[in-house]
C-alpha positions in Angstrom: 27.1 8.0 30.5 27.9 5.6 27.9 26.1 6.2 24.5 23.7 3.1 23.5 24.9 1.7 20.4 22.5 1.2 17.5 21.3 -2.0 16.6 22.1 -3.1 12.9 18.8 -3.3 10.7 18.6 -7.0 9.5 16.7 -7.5 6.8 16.1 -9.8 3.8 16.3 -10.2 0.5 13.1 -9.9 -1.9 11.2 -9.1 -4.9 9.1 -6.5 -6.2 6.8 -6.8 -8.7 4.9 -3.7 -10.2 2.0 -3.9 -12.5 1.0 -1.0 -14.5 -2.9 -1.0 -15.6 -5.3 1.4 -15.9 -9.1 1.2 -14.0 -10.6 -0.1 -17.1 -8.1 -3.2 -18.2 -10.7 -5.9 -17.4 -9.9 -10.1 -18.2 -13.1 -12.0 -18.7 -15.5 -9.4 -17.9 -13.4 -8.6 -14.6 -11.0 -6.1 -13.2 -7.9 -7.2 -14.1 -6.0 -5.6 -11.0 -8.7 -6.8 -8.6 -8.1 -10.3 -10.9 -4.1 -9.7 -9.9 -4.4 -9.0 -6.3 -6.8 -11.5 -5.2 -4.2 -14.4 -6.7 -1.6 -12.6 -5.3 -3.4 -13.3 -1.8 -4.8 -16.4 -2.8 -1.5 -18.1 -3.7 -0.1 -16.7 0.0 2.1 -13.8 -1.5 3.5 -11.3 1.5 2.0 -8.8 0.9 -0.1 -6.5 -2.1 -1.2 -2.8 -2.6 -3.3 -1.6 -5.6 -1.8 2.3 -6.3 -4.3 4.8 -7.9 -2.7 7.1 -9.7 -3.1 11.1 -10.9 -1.6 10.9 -14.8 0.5 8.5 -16.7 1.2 6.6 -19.6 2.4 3.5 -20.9 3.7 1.9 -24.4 1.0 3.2 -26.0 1.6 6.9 -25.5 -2.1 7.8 -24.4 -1.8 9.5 -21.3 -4.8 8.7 -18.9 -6.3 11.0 -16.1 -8.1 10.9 -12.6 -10.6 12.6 -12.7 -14.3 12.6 -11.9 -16.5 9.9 -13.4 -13.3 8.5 -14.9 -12.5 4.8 -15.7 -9.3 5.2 -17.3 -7.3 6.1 -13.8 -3.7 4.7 -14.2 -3.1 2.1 -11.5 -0.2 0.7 -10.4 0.0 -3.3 -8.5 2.6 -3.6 -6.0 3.3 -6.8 -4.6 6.4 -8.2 -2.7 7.5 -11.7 -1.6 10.4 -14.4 -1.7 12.6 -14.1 -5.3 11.0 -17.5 -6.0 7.3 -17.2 -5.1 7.5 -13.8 -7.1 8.4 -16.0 -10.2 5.8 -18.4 -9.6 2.9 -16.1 -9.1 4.8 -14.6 -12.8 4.6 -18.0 -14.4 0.9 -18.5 -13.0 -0.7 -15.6 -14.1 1.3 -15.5 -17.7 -1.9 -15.3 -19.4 -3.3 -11.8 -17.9 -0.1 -10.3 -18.1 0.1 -9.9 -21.9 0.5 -6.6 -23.0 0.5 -5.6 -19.6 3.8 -3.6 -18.8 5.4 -5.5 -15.5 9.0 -5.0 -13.8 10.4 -6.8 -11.2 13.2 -5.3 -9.1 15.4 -6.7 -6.5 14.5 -4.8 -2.7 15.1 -5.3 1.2 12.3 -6.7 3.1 13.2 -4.9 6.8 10.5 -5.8 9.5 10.6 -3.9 12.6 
């Protein structure tokens, strides 16, 4: 019997841009990563994820916790798309990302 080769994984290139905020980062009197995910949907981005986090720390140094009856939870805003649409969405929302530490790294969009 003949062994079945293994179909090669296509995929395509991509973007991902991470956000790093804690639960209390607010713009306008608003949550600034509910702010950040609902353009992200709104301006027809692939696809976002709001991460909650246990402990980190940003450039300030100040580490920040979960725990109960906390509002200063690190969260992280994941959201991946097209090299160009990730730029625009960047260019769009310019003016809630200062001071906000971002990155944008290149990644492989597979879809099974």
């Amino acid at each position: 019997m003949a062994a079945a080769s293994a179909a090669p994984i296509a995929g395509h290139p991509a973007k991902r841009l991470c956000i790093m905020l804690t639960v209390r980062d607010h713009f306008h009197h608003r949550s600034l990563m509910v702010k950040l995910l609902t353009g992200a949907r709104r301006a027809g981005l692939a696809g976002g994820t709001i991460i909650e986090a246990l402990a980190g720390y940003g450039t300030s140094g100040r580490i920040h916790h979960t725990h109960a009856f906390s509002d200063d939870a690190p969260v992280t805003i994941v959201i991946i798309d097209r090299p160009e649409r990730i730029e625009s969405f960047i260019d769009s929302v310019e003016n809630l990302l200062a001071g906000v530490a971002f990155m944008i790294s290149d990644v492989e969009v597979i879809d099974f």
